[in-house]
C-alpha positions as CSV (number, residue, x, y, z in Angstrom):
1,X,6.2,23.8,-9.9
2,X,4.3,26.7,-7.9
3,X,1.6,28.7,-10.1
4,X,1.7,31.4,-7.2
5,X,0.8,34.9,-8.8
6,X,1.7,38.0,-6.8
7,X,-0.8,40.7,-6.9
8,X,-0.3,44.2,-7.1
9,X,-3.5,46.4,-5.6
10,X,-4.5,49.3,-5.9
11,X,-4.1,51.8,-3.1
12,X,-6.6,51.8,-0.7
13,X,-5.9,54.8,0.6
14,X,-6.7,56.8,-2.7
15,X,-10.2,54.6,-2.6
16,X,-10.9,55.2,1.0
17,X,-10.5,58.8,-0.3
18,X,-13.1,58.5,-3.1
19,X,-15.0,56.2,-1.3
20,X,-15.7,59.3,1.6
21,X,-16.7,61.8,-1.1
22,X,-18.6,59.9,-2.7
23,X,-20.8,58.9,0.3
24,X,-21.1,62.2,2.1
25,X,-21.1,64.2,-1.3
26,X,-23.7,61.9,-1.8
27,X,-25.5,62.9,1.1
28,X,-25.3,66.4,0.9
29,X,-26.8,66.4,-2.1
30,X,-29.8,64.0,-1.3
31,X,-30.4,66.9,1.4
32,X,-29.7,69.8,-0.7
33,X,-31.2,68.9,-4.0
34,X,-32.7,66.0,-3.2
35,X,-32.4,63.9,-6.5
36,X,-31.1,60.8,-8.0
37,X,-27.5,62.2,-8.3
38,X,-26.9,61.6,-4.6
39,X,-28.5,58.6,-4.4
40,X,-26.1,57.1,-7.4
41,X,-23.3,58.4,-5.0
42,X,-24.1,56.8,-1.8
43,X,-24.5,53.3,-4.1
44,X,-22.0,53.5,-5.9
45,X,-20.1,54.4,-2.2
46,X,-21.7,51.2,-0.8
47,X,-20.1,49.2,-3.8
48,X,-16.7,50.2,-3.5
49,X,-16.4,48.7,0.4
50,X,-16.4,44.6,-0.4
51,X,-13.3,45.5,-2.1
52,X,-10.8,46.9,0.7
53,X,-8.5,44.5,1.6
54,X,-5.9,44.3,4.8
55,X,-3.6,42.8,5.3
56,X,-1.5,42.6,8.4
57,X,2.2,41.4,8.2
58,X,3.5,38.0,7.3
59,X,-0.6,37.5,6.4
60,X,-2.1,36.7,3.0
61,X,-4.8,37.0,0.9
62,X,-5.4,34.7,-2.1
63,X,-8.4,36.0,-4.5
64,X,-10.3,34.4,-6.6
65,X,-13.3,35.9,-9.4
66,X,-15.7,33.4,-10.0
67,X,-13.7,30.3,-9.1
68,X,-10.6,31.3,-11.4
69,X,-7.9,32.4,-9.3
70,X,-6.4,35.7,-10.0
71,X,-3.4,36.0,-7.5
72,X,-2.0,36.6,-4.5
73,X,-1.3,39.8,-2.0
74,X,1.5,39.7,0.1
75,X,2.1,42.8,0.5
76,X,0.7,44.8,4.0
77,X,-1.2,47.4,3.8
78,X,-4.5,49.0,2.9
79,X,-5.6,48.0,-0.9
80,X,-9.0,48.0,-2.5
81,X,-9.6,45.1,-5.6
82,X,-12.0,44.0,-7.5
83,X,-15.3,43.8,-5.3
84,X,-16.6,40.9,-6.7
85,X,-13.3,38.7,-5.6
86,X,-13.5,36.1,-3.4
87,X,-10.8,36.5,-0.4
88,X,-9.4,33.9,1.3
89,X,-6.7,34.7,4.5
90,X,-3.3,32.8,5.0
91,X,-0.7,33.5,7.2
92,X,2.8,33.0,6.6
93,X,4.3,33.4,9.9
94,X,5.8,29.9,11.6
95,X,3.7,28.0,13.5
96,X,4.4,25.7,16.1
97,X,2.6,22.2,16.0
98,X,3.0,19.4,19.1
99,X,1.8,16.8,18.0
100,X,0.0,14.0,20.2
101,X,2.0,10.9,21.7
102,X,1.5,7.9,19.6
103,X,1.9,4.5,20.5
104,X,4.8,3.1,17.8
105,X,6.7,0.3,17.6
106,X,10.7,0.9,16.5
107,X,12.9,-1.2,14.6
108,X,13.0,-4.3,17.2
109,X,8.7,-4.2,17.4
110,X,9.1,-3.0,21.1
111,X,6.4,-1.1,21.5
112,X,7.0,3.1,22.3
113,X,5.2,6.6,22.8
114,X,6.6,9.0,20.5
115,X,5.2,12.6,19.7
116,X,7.1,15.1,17.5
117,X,7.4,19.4,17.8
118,X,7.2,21.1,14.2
119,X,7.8,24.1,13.4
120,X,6.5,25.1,9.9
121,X,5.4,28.2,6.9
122,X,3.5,28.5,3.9
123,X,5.8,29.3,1.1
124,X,3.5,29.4,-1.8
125,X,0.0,30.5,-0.9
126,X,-1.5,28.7,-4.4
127,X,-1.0,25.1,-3.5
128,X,-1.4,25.2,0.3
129,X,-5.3,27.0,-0.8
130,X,-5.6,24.4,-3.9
131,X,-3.5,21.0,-3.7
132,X,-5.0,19.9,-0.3
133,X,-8.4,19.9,1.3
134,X,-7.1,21.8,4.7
135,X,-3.7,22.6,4.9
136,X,-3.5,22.8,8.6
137,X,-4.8,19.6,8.9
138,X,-2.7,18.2,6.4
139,X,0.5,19.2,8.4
140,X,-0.9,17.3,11.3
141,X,-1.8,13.8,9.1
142,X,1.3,14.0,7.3
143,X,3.8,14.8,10.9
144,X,1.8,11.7,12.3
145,X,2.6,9.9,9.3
146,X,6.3,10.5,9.0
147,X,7.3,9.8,13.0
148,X,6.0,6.6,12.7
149,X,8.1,5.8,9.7
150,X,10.8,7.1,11.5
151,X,9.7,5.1,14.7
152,X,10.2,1.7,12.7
153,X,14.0,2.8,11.3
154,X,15.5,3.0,14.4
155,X,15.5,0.7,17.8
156,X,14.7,3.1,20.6
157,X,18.3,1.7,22.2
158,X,21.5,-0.4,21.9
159,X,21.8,-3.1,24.0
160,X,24.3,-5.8,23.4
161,X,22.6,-8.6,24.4
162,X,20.3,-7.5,20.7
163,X,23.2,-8.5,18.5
164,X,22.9,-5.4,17.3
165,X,25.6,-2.6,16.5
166,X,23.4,0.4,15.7
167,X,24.9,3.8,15.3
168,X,21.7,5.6,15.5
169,X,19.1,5.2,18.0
170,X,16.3,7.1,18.9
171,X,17.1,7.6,22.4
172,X,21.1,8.5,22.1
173,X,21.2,10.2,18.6
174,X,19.1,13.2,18.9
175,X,20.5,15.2,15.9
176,X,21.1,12.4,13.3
177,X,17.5,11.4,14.1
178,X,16.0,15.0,13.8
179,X,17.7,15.6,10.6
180,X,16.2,12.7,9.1
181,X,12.6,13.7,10.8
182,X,13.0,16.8,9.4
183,X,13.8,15.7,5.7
184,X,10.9,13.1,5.8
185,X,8.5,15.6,6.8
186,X,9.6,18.4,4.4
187,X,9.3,15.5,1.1
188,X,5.4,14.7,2.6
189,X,4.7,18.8,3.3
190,X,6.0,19.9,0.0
191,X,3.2,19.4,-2.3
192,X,1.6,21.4,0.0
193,X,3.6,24.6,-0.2
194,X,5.0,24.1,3.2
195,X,8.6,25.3,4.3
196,X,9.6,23.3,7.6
197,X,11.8,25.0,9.6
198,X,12.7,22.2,12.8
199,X,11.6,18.9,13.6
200,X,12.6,17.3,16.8
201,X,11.0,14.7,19.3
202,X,9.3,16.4,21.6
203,X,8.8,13.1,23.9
204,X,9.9,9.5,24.3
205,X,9.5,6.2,26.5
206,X,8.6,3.2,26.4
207,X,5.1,2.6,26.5
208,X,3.4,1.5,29.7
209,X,3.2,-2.1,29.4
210,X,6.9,-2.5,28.9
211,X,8.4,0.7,30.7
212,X,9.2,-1.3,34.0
213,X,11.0,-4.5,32.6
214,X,13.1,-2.2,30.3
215,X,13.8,-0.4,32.9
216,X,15.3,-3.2,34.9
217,X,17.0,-4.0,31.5
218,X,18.9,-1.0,31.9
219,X,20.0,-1.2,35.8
220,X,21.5,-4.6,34.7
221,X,23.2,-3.3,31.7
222,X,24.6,-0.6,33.7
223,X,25.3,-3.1,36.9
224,X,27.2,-5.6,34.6
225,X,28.9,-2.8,32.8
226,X,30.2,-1.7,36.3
227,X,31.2,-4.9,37.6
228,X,33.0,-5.5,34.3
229,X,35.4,-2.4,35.2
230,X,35.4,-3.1,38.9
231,X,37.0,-6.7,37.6
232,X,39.4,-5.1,35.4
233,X,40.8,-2.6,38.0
234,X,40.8,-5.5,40.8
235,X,42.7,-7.8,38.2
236,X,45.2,-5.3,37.5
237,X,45.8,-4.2,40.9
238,X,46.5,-8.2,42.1
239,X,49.3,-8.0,39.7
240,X,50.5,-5.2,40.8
241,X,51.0,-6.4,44.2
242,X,52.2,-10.0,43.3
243,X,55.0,-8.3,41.1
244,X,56.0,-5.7,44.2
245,X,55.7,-8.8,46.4
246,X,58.7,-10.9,44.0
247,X,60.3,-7.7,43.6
248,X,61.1,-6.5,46.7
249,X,61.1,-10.1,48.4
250,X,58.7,-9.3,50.9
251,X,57.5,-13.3,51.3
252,X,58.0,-16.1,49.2
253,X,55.4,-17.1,47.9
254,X,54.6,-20.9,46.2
255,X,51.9,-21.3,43.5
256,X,49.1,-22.4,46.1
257,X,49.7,-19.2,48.4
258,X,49.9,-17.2,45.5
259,X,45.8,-18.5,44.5
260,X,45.1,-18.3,48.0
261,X,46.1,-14.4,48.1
262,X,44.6,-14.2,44.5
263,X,41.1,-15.1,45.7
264,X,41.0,-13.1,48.8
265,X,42.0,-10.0,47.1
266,X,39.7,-10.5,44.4
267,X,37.0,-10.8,47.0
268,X,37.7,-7.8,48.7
269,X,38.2,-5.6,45.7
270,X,35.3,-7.1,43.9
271,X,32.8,-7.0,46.9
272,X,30.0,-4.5,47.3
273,X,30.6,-4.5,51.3
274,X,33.5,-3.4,53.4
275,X,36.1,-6.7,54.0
276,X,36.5,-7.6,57.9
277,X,40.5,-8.5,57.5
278,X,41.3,-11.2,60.2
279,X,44.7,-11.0,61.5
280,X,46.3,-14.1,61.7
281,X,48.5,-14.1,64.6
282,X,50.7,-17.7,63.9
283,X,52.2,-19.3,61.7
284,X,51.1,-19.1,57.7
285,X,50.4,-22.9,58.0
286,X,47.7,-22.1,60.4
């Protein structure tokens, strides 16, 4: 529950107003009549400055009298309070943090560099000033904090040599994986009065000592996964000839000629390299 007061101000026109008056009227009348009338002017002038206040848009002040807070301006503007408040500046426009690549490791301990882009506002002035030390340094612990959690939920890919059947990964599922980056940061920054707007990964790899074998992992995963469709289209396309072959009686073939044709166009098909037919110019016993 916030305890965030807002503060209403006086003008500070009005006091810049008296403020002038009183310090040349003041003045004036040190020169004219020279007495302690104009010298009570220009002091009491003098007092009135430590309490002008500005504040520039989507900018705060939070005061305090003696250690007791007494509220918060959030409005912009020229104002003039209590000279003897304490004023302390927060800005409320979104800031954008990057955070440094850490070395994590995700759900199958394979180790990872991770770093995270946030982009955050103070909501309630009160306990981002009095429920933490340093605010701004708070955001960065707690970001830190979160994408390694997050780092250790989900394997940074599927591979189906794991056993695994993982719907989320941090490589593949960008959007499942910044929602819930998002929603662990905003439950650590909330105590803090902290709004977060977006939470993505702003990088992600393997780490160094592991980059190059999993990098092989993947050409072989993708070479097998190619070979296993070049098989099925070769497969298919052997039957397809054997059954125009019967159909339209083109040869007659017996079960041994039929593996022998079999295994050469299953070699051709299959093979990374152009075939060099030979053309058999006898008989098909020779």
């Amino acid at each position: 529950m916030t305890n965030e007061k807002d503060l209403t101000p006086m003008n500070g026109y009005s006091m810049l107003l008296l403020f002038i008056i009183l310090f040349f009227g003041g003045i004036a009348l040190l020169i004219l009549v020279k007495g302690f009338i104009g010298v009570l002017g220009i002091l009491v002038a003098i007092a009135l400055v430590p309490g002008f206040v500005l504040v520039n848009p989507n900018n705060s002040r939070v005061l305090l009298l003696f250690g007791k807070y007494a509220g918060t301006i959030k409005k912009n503007g020229l104002f003039w309070v209590n000279p003897l408040y304490s004023k302390r500046k927060i800005s409320l426009r979104a800031s954008n943090f990057d955070s440094e690549r850490l070395k994590v490791n995700d759900k199958l301990g394979n180790p990872i560099m991770i770093s995270t882009i946030l982009v955050w506002r103070v909501t309630d002035t009160f306990r981002a000033a009095f429920d933490v030390d340093d605010y701004q340094n708070f955001v960065r612990v707690q970001t830190d904090a979160a994408v390694r959690k997050l780092a250790s939920m989900y394997p940074y890919d599927n591979f189906a040599d794991e056993g695994l059947d993982e719907d989320i990964t941090l490589r593949s599922s960008v959007n499942e994986v910044s929602e819930a980056l998002e929603k662990e940061i905003q439950e650590r920054l909330s105590m803090a009065g902290i709004e977060v707007l977006e939470a993505r990964i702003g990088y992600l790899a393997y780490a160094q000592e592991i980059a190059n074998a999993m990098l092989r992992r993947q050409q072989a995963t993708a070479i097998v996964a190619a070979r296993h469709k070049i098989v099925e289209g070769a497969v298919s396309m052997v039957e397809m000839a054997l059954d125009e072959l019967n159909k339209k009686d083109v040869v007659d073939l017996d079960e041994e000629r039929k593996a022998a044709m079999v295994s050469n166009l299953m070699v051709v098909l299959c093979s990374d390299k152009d075939a060099s037919p030979i053309v058999n110019a006898g008989t098909l016993n020779h």
